[in-house]
C-alpha positions as CSV (number, residue, x, y, z in Angstrom):
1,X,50.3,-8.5,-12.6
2,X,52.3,-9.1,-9.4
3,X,50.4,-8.2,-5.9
4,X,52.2,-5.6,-5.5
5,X,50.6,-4.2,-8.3
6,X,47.4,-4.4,-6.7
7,X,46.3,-0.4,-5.1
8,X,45.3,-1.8,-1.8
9,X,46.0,-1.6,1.6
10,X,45.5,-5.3,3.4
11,X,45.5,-3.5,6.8
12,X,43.0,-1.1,5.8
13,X,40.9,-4.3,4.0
14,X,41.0,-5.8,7.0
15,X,39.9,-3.1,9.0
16,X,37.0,-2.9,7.1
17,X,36.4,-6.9,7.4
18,X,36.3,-6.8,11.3
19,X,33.8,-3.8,11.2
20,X,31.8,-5.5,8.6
21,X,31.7,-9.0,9.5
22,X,32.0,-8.4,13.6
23,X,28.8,-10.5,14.4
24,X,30.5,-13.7,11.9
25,X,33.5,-13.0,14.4
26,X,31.8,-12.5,17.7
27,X,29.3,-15.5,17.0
28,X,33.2,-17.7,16.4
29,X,31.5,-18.5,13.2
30,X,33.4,-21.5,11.2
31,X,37.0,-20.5,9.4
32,X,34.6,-21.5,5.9
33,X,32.2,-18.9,7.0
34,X,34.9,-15.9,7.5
35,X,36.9,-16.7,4.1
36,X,34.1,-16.5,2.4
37,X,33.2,-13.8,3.2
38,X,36.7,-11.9,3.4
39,X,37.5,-13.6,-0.3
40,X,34.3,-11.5,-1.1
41,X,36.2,-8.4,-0.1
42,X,39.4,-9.6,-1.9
43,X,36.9,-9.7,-5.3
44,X,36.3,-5.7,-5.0
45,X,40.1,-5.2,-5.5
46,X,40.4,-6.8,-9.1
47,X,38.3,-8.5,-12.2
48,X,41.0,-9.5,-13.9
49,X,42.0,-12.4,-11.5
50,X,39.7,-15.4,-9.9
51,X,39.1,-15.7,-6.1
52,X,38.4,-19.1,-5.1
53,X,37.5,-20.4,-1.3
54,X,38.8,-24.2,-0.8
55,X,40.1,-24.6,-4.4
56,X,41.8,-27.3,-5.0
57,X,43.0,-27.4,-8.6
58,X,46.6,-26.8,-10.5
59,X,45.0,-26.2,-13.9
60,X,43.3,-29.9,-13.6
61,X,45.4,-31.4,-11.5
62,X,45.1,-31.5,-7.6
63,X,46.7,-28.6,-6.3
64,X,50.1,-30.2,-4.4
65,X,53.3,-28.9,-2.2
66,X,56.3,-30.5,-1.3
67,X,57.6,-29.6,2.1
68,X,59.4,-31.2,5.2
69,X,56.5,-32.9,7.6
70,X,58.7,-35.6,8.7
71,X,60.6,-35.1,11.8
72,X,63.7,-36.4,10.4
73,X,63.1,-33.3,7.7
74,X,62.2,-36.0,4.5
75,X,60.4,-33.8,2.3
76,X,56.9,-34.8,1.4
77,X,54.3,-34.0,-1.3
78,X,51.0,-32.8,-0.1
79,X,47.7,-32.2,-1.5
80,X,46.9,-28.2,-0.3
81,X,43.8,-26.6,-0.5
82,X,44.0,-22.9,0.5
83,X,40.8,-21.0,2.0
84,X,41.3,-18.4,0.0
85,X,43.3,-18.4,-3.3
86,X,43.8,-15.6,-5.7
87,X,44.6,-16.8,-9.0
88,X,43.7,-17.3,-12.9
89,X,41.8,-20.8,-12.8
90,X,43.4,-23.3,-15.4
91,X,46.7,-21.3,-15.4
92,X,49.9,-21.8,-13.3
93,X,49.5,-18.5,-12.2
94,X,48.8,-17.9,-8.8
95,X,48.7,-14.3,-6.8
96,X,47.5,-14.8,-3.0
97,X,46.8,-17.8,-0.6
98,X,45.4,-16.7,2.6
99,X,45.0,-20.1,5.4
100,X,42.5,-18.8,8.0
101,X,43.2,-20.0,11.6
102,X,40.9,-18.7,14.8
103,X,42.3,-18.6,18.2
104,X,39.4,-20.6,19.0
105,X,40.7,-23.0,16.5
106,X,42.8,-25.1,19.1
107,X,45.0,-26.7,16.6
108,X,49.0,-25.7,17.2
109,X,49.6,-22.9,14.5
């Protein structure tokens, strides 16, 4: 199954999520506390894959990337850990990662 497979409209899920969760949101709540509880939603939309907050895993490897960090563009291998994954555990096979950043956050985007 590809995600555009799954019958659902992100805007609309996150519509919902705002109404839902607006005292997590108005309190600034931590980014761990709003995946979790958005990833909760993303489980509604399908049984037949895993959703998984801070996983870290390539079947039972460390879950890795290789992209430019450098400033002289040398491409580098990093460990990734995305707060929300969509994915079959202990496959290759991997549907969604959603990174959560607040405003509030202060870190450059």
């Amino acid at each position: 199954m590809r995600i555009e497979e799954l019958d659902f409209d992100i805007n609309k899920l996150i519509d919902e999520f705002v109404f839902e969760e607006k005292e997590l949101l108005e309190v600034d709540a931590s980014e761990q506390a709003i995946s979790s509880r958005l990833a909760s939603k993303f489980e509604l939309l399908s049984t037949d894959w895993n959703v998984d907050c801070e996983y870290n895993r390539s079947i039972y490897s460390v879950k890795t990337l290789k992209y430019a960090l450098s400033k002289n563009g040398d491409v580098e291998e990093r460990n990734v850990v995305p707060d929300i994954i969509i994915h079959k555990r202990k496959t290759i096979l991997n549907l969604l990662a959603v990174e959560i950043k607040k405003v509030s956050n202060g870190k450059s985007i």
